[in-house]
BALUMVEX-966033 format. One record per residue (C-alpha): residue number from 1; residue in one letter; x, y, z. Coordinates in steps of 0.05 Angstrom, whole numbers. Each point is the difference from the previous one (the first is absolute). Layout:
// BALUMVEX-966033
+-----+--------+--------+--------+--------+
: num : residu :      u :      v :      w :
+-----+--------+--------+--------+--------+
: NUM :      A :      X :      Y :      Z :
...
+-----+--------+--------+--------+--------+
This chain:
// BALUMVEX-966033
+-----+--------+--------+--------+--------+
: num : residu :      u :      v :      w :
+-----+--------+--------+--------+--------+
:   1 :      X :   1273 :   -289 :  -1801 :
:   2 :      X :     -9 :    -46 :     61 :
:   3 :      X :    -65 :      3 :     35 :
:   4 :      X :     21 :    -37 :     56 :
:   5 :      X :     65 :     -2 :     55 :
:   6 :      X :     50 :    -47 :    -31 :
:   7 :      X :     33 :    -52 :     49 :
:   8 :      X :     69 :     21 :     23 :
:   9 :      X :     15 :    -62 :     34 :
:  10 :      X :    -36 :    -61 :     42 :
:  11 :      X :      7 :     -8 :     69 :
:  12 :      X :     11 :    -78 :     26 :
:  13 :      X :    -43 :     -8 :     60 :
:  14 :      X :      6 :    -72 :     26 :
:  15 :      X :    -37 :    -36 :    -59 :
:  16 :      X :    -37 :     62 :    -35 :
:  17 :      X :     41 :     47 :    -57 :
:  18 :      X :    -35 :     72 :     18 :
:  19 :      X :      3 :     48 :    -53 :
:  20 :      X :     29 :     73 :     15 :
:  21 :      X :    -24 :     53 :    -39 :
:  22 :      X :     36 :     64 :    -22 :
:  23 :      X :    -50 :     30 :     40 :
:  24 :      X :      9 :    -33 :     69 :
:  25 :      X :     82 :     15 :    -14 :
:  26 :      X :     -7 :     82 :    -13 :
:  27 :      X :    -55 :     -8 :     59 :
:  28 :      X :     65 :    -20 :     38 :
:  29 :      X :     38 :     52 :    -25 :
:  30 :      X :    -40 :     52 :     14 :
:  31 :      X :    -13 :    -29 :     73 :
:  32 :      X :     76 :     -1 :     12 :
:  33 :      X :      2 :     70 :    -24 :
:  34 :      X :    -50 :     26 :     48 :
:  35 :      X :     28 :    -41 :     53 :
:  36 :      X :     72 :     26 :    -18 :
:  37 :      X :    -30 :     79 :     -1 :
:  38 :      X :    -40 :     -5 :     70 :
:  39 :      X :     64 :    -25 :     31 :
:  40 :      X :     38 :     45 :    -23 :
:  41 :      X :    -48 :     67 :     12 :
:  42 :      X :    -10 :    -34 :     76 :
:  43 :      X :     79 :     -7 :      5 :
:  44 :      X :     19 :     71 :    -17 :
:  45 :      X :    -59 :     33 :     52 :
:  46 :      X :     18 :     54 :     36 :
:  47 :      X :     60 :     15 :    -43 :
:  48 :      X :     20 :     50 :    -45 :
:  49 :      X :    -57 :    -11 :    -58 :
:  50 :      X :     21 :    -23 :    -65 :
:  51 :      X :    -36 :     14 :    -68 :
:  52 :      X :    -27 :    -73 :     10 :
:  53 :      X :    -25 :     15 :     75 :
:  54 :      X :    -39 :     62 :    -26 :
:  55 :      X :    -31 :    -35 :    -58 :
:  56 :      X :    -23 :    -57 :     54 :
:  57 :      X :    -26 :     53 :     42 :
:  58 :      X :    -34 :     33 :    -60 :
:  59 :      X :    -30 :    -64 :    -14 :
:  60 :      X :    -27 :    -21 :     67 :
:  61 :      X :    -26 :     66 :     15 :
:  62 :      X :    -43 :     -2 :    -62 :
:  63 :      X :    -23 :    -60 :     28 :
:  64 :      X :    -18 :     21 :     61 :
:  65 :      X :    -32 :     57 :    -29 :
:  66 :      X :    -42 :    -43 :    -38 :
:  67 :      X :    -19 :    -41 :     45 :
:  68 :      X :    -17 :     58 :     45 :
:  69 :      X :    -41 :     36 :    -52 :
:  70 :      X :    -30 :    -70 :    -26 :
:  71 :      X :    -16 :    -44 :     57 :
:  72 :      X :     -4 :     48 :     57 :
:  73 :      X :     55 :     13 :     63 :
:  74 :      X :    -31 :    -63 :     31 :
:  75 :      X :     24 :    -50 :    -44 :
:  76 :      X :     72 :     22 :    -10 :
:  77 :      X :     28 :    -67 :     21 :
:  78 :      X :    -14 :    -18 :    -83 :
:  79 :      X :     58 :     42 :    -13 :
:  80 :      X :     52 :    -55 :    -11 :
:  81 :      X :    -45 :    -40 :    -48 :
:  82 :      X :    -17 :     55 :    -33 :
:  83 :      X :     75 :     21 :    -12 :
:  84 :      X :     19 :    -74 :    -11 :
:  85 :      X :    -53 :    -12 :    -45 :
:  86 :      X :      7 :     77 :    -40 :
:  87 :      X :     88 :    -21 :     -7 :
:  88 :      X :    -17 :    -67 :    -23 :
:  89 :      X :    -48 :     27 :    -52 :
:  90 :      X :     39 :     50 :    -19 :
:  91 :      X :     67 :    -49 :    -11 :
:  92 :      X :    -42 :    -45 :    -24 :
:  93 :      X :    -34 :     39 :    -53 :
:  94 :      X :     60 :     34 :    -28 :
:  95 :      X :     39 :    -64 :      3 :
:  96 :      X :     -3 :     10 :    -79 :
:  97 :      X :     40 :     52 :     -9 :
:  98 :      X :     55 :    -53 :     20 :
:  99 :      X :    -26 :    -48 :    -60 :
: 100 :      X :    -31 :    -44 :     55 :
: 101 :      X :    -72 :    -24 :      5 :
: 102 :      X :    -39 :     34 :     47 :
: 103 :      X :    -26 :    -51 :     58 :
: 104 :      X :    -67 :     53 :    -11 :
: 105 :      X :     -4 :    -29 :    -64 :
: 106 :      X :    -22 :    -73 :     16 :
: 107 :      X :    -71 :    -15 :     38 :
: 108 :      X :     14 :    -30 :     54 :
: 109 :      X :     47 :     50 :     31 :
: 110 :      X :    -54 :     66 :     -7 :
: 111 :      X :    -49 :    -59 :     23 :
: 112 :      X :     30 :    -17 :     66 :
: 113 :      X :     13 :     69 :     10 :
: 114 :      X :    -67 :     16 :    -10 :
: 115 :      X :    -16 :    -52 :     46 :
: 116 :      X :     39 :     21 :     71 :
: 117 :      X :    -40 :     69 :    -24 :
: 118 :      X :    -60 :    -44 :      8 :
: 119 :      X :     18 :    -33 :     60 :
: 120 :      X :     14 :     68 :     33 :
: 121 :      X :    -62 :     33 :    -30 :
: 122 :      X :    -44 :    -64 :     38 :
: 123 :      X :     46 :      2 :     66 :
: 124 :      X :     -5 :     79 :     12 :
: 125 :      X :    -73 :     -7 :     -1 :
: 126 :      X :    -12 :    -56 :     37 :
: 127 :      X :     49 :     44 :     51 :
: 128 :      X :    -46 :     55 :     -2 :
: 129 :      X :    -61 :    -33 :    -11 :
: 130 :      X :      1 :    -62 :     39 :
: 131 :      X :    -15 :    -63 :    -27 :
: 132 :      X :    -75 :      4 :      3 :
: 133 :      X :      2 :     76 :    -29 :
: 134 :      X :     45 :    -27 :    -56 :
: 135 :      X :    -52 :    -61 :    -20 :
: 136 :      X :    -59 :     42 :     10 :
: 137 :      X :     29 :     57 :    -49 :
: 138 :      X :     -2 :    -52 :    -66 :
: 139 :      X :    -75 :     19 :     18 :
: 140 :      X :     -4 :     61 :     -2 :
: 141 :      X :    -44 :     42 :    -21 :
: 142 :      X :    -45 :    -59 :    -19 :
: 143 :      X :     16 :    -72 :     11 :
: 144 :      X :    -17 :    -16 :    -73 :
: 145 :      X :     60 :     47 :    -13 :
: 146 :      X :     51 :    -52 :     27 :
: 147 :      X :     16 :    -34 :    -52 :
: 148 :      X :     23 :     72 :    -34 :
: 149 :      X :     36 :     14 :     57 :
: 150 :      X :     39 :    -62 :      4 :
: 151 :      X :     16 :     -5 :    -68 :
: 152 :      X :     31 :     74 :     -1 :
: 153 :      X :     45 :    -11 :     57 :
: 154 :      X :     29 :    -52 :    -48 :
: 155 :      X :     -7 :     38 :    -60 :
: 156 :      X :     54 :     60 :     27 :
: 157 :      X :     58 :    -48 :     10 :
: 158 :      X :    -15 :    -32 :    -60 :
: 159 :      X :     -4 :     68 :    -40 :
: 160 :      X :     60 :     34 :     33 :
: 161 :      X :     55 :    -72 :    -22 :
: 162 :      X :    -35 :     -1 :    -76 :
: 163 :      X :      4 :     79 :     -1 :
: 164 :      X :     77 :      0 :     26 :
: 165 :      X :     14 :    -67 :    -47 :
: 166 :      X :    -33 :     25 :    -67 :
: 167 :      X :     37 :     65 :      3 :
: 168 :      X :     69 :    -21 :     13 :
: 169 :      X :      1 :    -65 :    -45 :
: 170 :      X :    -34 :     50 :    -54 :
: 171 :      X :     52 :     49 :      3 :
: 172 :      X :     50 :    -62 :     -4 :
: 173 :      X :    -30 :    -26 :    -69 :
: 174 :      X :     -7 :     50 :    -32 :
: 175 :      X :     74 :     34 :      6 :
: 176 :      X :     15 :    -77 :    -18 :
: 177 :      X :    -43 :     12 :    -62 :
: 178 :      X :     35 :     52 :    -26 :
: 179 :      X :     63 :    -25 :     22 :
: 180 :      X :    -19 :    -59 :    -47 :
: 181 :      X :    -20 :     51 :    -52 :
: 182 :      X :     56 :     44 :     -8 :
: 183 :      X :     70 :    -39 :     40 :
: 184 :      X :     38 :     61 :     -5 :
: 185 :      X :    -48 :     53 :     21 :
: 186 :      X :     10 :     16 :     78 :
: 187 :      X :    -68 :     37 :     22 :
: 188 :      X :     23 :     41 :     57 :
: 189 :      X :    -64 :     32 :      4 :
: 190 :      X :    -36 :    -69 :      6 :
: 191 :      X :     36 :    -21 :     47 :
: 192 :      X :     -4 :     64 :     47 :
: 193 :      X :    -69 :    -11 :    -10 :
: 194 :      X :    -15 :    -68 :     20 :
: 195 :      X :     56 :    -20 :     43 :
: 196 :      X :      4 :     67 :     42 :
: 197 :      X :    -55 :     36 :    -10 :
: 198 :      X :    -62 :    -59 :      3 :
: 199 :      X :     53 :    -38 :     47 :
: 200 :      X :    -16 :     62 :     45 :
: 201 :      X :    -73 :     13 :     -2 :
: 202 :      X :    -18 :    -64 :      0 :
: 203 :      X :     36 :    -28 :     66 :
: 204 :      X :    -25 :     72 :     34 :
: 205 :      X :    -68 :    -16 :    -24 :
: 206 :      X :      4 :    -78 :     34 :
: 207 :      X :     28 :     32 :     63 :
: 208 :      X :    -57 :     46 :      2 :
: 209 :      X :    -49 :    -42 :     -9 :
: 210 :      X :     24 :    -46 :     46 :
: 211 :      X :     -3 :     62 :     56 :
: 212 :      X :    -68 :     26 :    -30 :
: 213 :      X :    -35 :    -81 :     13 :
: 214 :      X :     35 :     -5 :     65 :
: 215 :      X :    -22 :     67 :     24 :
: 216 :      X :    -70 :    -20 :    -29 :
: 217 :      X :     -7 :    -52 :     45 :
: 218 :      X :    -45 :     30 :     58 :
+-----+--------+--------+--------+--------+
């Protein structure tokens, strides 16, 4: 069982050989996928809708809905990175059921994910806020207290990419276990389990808590 992305080929960049990952090429898949699906649910607006127009409208009203019901009315313009980031998950995630590796099941792509939910997190509340509110509340309720405050606005990003990470790759080895264990045994159930059903949960979990910090910041 491999622990980490295998090179699928190196990139020549003037003098440097860069490695790509299998994770950086399904990451390009599943980009060209959503790019290829929002084209094509733009393109056939205002026509006749199509079993694939209704599930996109399914899809983004849940979205908005969640936003709605998560964030409040006011911030509604997180709609499309909420959807983008809940599709990519959700490819992402269930990637496996097509015997790829899930780009959710290396580090640094649940990290820099985590990350721009950071960066949006510190960036609504400075909005809000205002620079001097935002700095003054890391000292809040006592200024001894900052330290505890700044190290827990790290700690949630951090928490959210390992939390996203560990389940994913952990559903990965251990259907590779038992694939190792028994070749010609074809768990079905295992793979409902992990590649659908965690796949699921855990991306809606991420894209909630990536509303729930952003509506937190006041």
């Amino acid at each position: 069982m491999q622990f980490f992305p295998r090179v699928v080929f190196y990139w020549r960049v003037y003098n440097l050989s860069v490695p790509v990952t299998e994770t950086v090429v399904v990451t390009w898949f599943i980009m060209a996928v959503l790019i290829a699906a929002s084209y094509y649910a733009g393109k056939s607006l205002g026509r006749k809708a199509g079993l694939f127009q209704q599930l996109a409208e399914v899809f983004y009203e849940g979205v908005e809905r969640l936003v709605e019901e998560t964030m409040g009315s006011e911030r509604m313009g997180f709609v499309p990175y909420i959807g983008t980031l809940a599709a990519f998950l959700l490819l992402s995630n269930l990637s496996g059921l097509l015997t790829l590796r899930p780009p959710t099941a290396d580090l640094s792509t649940t990290f820099g994910l985590a990350v721009i939910t950071f960066g949006l997190v510190q960036r609504e509340a400075v909005r809000r806020k205002g620079f001097a509110g935002y700095l003054k509340s890391f000292f809040e309720p006592l200024p001894l207290l900052a330290p505890l405050n700044i190290i827990g606005s790290f700690a949630n990003p951090v928490s959210m990419a390992f939390r996203l990470f560990g389940n994913i790759l952990g559903g990965k080895i251990i259907t590779g276990l038992i694939y190792s264990a028994v070749p010609l045994l074809v768990p079905v159930a295992l793979h409902f389990y992990f590649d659908v059903f965690a796949g699921v949960l855990q991306a809606f979990i991420f894209v909630m808590l990536t509303a729930v910090f952003v509506s937190m910041a006041d």
